[in-house]
LOMI-781925 format. One record per atom (N, C-alpha, C, O): atom name; residue number from 1; y, x, z. Coordinates in pm, whole numbers, plus 50000, padded with zeros to 5 digits. Layout:
% residues N
R   atom     n       y       x       z
R     CA   NUM       Y       X       Z
...
***
This chain:
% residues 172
R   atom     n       y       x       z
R      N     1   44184   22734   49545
R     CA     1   44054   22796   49533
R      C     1   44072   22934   49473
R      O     1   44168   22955   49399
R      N     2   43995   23017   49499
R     CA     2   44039   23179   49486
R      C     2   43924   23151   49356
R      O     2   43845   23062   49326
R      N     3   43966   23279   49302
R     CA     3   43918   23288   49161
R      C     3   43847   23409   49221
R      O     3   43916   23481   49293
R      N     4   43691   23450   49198
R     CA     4   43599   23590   49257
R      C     4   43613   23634   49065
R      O     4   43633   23594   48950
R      N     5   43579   23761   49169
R     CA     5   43593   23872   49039
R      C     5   43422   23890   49038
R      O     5   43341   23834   49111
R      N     6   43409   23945   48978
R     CA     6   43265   23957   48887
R      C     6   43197   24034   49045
R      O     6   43083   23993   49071
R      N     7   43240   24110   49119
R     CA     7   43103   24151   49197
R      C     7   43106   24038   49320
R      O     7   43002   24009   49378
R      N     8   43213   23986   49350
R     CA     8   43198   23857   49447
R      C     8   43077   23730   49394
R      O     8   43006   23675   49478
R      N     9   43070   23704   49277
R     CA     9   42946   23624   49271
R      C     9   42779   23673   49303
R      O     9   42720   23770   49254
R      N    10   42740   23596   49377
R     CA    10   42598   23601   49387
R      C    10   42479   23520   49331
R      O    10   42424   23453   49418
R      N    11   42434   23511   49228
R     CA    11   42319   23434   49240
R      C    11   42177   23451   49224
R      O    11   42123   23524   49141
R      N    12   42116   23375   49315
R     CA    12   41964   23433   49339
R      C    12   41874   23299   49289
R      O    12   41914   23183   49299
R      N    13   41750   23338   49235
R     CA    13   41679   23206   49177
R      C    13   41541   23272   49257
R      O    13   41497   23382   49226
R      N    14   41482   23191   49359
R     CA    14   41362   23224   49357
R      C    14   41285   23112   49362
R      O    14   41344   23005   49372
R      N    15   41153   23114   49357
R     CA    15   41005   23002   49336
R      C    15   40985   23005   49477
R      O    15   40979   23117   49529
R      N    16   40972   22892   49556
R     CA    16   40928   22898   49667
R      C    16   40801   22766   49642
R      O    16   40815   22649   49606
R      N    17   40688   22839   49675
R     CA    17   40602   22754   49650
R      C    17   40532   22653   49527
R      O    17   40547   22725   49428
R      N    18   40486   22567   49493
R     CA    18   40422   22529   49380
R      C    18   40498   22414   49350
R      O    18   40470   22297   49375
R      N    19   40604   22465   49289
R     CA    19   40694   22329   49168
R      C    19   40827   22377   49248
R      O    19   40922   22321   49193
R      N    20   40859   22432   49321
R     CA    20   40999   22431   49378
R      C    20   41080   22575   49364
R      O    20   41033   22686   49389
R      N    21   41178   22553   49331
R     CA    21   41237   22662   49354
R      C    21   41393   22648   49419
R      O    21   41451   22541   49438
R      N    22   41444   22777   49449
R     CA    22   41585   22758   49563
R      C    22   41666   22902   49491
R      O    22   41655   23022   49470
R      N    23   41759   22772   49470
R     CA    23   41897   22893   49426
R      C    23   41996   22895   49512
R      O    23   42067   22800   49544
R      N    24   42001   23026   49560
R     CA    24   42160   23084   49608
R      C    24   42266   23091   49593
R      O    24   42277   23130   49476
R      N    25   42387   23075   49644
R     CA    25   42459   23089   49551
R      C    25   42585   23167   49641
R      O    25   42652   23090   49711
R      N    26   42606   23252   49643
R     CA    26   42754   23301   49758
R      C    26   42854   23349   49638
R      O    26   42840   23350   49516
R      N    27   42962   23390   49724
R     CA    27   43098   23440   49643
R      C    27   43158   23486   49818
R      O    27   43106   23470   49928
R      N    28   43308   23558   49769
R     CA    28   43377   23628   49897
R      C    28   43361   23544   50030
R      O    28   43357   23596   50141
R      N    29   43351   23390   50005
R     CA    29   43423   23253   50116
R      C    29   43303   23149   50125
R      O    29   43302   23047   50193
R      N    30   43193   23200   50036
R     CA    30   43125   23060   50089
R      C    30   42931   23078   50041
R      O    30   42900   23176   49974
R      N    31   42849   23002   50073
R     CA    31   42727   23016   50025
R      C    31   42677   22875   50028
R      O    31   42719   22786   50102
R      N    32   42586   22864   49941
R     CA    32   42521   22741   49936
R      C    32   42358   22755   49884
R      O    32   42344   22835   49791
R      N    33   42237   22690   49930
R     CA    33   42130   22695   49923
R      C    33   42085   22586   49839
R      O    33   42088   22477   49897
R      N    34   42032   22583   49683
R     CA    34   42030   22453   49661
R      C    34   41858   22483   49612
R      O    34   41810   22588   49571
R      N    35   41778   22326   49637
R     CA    35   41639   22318   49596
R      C    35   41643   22213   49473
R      O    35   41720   22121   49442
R      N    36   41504   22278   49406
R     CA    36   41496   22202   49235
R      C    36   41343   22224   49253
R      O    36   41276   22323   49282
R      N    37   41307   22072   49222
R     CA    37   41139   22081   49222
R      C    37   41133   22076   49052
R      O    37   41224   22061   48971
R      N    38   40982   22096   49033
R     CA    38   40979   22103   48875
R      C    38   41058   21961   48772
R      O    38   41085   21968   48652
R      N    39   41077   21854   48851
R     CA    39   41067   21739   48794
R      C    39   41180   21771   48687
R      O    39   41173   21706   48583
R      N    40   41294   21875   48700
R     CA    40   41361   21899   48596
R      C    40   41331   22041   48586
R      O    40   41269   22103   48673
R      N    41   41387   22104   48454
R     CA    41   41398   22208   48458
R      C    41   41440   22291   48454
R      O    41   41440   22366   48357
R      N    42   41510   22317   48596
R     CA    42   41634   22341   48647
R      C    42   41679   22491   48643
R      O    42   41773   22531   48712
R      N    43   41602   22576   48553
R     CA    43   41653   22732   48532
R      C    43   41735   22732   48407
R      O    43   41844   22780   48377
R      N    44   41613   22638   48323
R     CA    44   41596   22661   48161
R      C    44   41772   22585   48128
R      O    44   41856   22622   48047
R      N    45   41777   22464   48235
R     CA    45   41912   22347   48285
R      C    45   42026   22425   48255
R      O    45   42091   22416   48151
R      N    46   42057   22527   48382
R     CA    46   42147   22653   48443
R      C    46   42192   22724   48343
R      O    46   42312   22739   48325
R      N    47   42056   22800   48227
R     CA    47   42098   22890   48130
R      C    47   42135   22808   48020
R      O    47   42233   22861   47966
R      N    48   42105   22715   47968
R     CA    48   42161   22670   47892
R      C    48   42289   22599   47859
R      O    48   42351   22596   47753
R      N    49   42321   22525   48005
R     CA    49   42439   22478   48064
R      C    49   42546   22596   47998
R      O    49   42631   22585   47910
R      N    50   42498   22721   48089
R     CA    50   42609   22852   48103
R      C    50   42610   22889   47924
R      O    50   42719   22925   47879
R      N    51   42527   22882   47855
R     CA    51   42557   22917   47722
R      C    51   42611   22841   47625
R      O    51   42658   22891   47523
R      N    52   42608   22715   47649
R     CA    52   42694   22602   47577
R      C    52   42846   22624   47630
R      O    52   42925   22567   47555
R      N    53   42888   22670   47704
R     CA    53   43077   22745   47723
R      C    53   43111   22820   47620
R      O    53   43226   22844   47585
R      N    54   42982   22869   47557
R     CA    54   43029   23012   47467
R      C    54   43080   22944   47307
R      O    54   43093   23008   47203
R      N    55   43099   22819   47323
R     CA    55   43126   22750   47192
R      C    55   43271   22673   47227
R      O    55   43366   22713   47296
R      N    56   43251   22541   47148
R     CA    56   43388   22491   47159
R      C    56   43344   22352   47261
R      O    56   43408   22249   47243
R      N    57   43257   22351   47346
R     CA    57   43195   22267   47417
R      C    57   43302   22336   47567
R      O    57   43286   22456   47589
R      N    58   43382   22273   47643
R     CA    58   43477   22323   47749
R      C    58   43366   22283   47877
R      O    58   43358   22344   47984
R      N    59   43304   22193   47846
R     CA    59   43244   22152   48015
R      C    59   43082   22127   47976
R      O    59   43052   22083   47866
R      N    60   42988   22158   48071
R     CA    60   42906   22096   48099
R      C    60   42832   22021   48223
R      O    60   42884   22026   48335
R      N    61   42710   21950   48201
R     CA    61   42692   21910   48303
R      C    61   42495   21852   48306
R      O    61   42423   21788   48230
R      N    62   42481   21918   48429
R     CA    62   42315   21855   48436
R      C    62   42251   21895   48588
R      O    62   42303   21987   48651
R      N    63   42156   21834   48632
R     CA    63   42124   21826   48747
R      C    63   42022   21904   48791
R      O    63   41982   21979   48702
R      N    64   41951   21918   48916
R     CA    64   41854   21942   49002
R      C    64   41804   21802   49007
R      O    64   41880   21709   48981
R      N    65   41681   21782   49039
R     CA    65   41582   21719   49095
R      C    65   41527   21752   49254
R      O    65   41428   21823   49270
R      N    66   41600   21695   49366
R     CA    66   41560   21752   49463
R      C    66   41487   21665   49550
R      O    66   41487   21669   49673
R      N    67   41404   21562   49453
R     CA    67   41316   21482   49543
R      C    67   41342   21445   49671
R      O    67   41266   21500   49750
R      N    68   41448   21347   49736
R     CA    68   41488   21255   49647
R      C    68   41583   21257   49592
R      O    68   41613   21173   49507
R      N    69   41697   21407   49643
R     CA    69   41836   21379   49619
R      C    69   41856   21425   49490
R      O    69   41756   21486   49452
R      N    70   41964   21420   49389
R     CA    70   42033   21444   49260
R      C    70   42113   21589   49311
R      O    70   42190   21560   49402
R      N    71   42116   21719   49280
R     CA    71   42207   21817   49285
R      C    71   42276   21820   49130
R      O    71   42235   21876   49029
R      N    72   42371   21755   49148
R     CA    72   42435   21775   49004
R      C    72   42536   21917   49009
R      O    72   42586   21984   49098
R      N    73   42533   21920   48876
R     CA    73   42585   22094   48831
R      C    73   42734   21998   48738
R      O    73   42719   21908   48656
R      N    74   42848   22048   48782
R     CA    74   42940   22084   48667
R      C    74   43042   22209   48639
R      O    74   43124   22242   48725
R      N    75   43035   22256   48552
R     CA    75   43062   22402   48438
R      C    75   43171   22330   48369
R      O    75   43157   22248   48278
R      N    76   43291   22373   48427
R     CA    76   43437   22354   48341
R      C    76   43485   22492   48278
R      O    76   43487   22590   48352
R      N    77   43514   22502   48177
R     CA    77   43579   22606   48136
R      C    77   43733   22662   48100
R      O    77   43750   22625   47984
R      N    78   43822   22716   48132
R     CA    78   43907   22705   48065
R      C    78   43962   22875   48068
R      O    78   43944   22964   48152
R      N    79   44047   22871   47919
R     CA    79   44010   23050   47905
R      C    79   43882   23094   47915
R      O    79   43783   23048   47858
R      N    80   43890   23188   47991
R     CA    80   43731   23288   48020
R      C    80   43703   23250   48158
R      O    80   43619   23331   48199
R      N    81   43728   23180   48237
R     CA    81   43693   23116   48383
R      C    81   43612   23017   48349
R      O    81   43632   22942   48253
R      N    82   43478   23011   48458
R     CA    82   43455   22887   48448
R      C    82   43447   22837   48611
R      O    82   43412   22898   48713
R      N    83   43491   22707   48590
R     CA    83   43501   22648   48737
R      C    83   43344   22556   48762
R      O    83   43324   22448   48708
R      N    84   43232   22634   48866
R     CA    84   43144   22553   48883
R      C    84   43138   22493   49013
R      O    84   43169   22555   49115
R      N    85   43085   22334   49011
R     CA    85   43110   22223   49150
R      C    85   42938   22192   49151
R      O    85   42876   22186   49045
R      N    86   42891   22179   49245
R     CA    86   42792   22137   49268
R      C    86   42775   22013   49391
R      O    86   42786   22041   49511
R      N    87   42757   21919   49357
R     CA    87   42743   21760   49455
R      C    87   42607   21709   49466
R      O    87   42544   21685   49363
R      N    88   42564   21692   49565
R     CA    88   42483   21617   49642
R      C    88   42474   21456   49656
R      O    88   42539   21397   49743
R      N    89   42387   21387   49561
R     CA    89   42348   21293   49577
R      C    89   42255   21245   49669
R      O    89   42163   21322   49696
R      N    90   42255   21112   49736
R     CA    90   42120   21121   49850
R      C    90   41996   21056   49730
R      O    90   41886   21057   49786
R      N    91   41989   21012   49615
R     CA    91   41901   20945   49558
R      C    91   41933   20965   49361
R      O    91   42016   20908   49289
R      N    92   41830   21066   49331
R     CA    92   41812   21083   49223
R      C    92   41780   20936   49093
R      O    92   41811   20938   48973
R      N    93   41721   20838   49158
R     CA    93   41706   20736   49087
R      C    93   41821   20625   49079
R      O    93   41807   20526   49007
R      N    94   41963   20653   49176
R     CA    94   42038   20578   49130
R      C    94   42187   20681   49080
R      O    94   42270   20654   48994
R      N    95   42180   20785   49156
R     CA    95   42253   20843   49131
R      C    95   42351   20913   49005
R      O    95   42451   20983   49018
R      N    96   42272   20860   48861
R     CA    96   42338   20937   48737
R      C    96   42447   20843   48698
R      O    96   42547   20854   48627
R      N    97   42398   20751   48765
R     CA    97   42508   20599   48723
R      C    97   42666   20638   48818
R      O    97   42777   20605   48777
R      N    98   42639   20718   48957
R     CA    98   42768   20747   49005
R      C    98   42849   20843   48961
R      O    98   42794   20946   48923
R      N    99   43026   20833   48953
R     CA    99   43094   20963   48944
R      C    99   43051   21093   49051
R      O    99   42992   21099   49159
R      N   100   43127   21210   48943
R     CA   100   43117   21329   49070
R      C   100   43154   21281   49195
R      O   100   43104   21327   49298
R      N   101   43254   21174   49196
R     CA   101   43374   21175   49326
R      C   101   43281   21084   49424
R      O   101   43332   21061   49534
R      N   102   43127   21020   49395
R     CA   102   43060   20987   49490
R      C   102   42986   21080   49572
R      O   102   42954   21043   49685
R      N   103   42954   21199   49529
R     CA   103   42916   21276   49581
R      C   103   42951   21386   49673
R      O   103   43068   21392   49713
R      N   104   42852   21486   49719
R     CA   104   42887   21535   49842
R      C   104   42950   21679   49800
R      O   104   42844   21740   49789
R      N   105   43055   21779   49768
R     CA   105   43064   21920   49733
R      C   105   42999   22016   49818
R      O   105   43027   22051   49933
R      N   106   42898   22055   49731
R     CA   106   42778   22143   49798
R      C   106   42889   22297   49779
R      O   106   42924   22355   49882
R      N   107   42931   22345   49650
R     CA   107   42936   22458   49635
R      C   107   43118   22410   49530
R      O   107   43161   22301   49493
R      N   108   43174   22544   49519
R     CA   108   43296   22479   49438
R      C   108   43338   22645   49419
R      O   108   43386   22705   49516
R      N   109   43320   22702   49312
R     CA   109   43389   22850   49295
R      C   109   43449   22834   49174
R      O   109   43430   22727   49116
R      N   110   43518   22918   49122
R     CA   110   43592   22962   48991
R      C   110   43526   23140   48998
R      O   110   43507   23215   49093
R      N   111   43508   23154   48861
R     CA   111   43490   23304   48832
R      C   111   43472   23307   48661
R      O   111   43433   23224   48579
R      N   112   43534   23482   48649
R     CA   112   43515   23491   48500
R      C   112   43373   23448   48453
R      O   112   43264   23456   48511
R      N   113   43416   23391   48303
R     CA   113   43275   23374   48226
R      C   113   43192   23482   48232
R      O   113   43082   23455   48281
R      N   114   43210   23625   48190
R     CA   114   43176   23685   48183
R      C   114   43062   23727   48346
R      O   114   42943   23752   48333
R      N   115   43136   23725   48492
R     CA   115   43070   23730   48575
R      C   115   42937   23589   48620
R      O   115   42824   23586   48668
R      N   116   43020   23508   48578
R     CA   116   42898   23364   48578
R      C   116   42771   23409   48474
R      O   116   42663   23415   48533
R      N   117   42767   23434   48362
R     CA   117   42712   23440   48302
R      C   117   42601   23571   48333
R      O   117   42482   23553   48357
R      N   118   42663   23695   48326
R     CA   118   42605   23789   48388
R      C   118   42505   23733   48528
R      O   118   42391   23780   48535
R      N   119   42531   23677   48591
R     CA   119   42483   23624   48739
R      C   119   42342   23575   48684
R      O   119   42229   23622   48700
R      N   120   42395   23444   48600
R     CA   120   42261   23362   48546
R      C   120   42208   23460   48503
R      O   120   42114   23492   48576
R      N   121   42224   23534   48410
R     CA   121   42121   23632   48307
R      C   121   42019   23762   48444
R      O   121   41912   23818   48423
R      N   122   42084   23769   48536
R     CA   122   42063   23842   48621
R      C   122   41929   23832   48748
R      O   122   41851   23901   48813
R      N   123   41977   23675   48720
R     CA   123   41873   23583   48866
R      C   123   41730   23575   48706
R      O   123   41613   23607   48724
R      N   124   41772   23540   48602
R     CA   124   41661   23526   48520
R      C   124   41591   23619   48504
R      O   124   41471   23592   48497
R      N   125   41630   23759   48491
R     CA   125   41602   23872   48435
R      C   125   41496   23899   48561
R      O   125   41379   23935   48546
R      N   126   41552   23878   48668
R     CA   126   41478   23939   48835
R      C   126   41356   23836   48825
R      O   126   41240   23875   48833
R      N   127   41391   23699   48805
R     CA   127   41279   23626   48841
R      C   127   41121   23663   48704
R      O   127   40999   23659   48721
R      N   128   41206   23695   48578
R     CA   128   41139   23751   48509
R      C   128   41018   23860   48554
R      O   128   40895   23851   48561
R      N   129   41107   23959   48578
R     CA   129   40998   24070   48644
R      C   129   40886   24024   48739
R      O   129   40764   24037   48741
R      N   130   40964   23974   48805
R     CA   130   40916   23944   48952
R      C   130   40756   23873   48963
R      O   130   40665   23890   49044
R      N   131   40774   23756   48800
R     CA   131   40679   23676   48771
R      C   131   40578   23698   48693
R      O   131   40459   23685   48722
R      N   132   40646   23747   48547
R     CA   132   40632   23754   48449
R      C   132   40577   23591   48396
R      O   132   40555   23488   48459
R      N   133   40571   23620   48272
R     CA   133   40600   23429   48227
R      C   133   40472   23383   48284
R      O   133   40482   23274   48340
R      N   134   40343   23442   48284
R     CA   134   40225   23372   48320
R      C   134   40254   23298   48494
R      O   134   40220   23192   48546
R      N   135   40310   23384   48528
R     CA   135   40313   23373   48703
R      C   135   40430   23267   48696
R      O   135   40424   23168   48768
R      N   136   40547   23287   48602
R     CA   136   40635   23149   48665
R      C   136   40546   23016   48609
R      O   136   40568   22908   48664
R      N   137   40452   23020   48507
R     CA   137   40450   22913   48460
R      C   137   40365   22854   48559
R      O   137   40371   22743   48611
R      N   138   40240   23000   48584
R     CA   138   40193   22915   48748
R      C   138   40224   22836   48862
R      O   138   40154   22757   48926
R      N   139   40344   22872   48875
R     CA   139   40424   22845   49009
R      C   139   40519   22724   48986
R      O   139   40507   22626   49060
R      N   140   40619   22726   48879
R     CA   140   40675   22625   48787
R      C   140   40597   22480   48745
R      O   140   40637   22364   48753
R      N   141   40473   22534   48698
R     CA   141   40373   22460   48652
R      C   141   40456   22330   48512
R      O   141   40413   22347   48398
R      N   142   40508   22274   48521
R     CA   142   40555   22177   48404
R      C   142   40629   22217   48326
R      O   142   40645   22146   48227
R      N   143   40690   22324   48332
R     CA   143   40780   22420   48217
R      C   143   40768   22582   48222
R      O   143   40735   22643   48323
R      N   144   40798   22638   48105
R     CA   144   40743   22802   48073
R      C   144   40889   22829   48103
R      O   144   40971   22743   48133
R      N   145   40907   22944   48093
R     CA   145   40982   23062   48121
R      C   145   41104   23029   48027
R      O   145   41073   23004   47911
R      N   146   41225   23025   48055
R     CA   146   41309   22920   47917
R      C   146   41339   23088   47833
R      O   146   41457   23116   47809
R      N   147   41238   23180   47795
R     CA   147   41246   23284   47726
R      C   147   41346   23300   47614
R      O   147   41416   23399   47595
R      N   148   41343   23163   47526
R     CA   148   41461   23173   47408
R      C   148   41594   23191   47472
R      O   148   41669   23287   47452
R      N   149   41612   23114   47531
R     CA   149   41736   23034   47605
R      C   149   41820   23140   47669
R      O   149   41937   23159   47635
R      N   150   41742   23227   47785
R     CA   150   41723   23334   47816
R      C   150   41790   23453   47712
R      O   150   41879   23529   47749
R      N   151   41742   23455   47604
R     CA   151   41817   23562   47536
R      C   151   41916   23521   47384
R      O   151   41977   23589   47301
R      N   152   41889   23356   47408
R     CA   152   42024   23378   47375
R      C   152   42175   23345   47467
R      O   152   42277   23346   47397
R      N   153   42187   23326   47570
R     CA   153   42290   23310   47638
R      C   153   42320   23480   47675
R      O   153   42439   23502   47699
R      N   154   42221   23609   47682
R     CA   154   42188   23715   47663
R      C   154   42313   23773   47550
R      O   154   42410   23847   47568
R      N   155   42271   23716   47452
R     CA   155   42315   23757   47270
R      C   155   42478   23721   47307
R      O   155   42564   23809   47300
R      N   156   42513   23579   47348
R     CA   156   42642   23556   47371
R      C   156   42704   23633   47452
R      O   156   42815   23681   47430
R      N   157   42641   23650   47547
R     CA   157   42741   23760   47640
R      C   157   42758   23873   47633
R      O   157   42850   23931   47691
R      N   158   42661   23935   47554
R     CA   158   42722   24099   47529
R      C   158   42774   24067   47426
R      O   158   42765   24166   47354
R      N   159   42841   23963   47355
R     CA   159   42883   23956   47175
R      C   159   43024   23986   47236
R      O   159   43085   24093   47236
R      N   160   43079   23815   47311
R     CA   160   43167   23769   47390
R      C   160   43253   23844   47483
R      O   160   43375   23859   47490
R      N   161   43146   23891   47556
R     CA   161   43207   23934   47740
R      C   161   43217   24090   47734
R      O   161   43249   24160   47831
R      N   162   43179   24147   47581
R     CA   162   43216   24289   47575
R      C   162   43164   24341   47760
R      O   162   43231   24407   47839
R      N   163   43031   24284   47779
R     CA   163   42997   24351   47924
R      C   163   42869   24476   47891
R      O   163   42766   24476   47823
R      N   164   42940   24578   47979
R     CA   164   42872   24709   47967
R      C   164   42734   24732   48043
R      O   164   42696   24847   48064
R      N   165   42655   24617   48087
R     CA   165   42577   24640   48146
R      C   165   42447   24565   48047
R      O   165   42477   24462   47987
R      N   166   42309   24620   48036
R     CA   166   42204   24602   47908
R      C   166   42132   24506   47990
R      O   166   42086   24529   48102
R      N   167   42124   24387   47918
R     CA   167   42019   24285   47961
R      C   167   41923   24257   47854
R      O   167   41938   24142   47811
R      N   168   41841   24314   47805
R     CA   168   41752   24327   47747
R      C   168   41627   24245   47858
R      O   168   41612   24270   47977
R      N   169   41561   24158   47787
R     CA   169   41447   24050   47845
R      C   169   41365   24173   47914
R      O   169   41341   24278   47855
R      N   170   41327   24145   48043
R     CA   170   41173   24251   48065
R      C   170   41090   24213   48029
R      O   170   41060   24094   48024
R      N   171   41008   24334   47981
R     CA   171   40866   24297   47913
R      C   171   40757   24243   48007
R      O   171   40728   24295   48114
R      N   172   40702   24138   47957
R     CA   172   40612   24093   48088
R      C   172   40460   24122   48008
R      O   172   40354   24101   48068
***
């Protein structure tokens, strides 16, 4: 598996419609489309996932809700890489009980922390504007804007990733 350098990752978070949203996800070799209805809350999930690496926690792990299927997320870390796998369950209600290795590999990249992280903070920052918190919470409807979460995985990465680019929250 090729390791992408920070401008090979892509990720896009948008709201499609009332409770759903669809994340993107490309790199140099591959793309994947994944859906998350509100039943989890699958941004606030993503950023927090990505900011628990910045400790002595090496892996994480948590899902999509894709009515009916399970999109599970796992975030391995080692060094400043993190290796993320994404699997496809056909059934969210039996599915937490199976290993990864029952599932289907939706997506499978390696990239610096620093570019993963940047990505998440990036799709948040856009969907931010885009919404502002009143409008995601509209659209979202069962969870607000994961605003803390948001700036602190923010705080870690310019501490950490010494990255030269300002992610300061937009003002909504």
């Amino acid at each position: 598996m090729d390791q992408g350098s920070a401008g090979d990752l892509q990720l896009k978070w948008e709201l499609v419609g009332h409770g759903w949203a669809r994340c993107h996800l490309a790199d140099g070799s591959q793309t994947a489309s994944l859906i998350a209805s509100y039943c989890t809350d699958a941004l606030a999930d993503l950023v927090a996932a990505t900011g628990e690496l910045y400790g002595q926690q090496r892996s994480a792990r948590f899902f999509f809700d894709a009515e009916p299927q399970e999109l599970r997320w796992t975030l391995r870390t080692t060094d400043d890489a993190i290796s993320v796998t994404t699997y496809k369950f056909p059934d969210v209600a039996v599915s937490p009980d199976l290993p990864d290795s029952d599932g289907t590999v939706m997506w499978q990249s390696t990239h610096p922390r620093s570019a993963f992280a940047h990505a998440v903070l990036e799709a948040a920052h856009t969907l931010l504007r885009e919404h502002g918190e009143a409008g995601y919470r509209a659209k979202w409807v069962m969870h607000p804007f994961p605003l803390g979460l948001v700036q602190d995985l923010g705080r870690l990465h310019m501490r950490d990733d010494a990255c030269g680019n300002p992610h300061d929250v937009p003002r909504t």
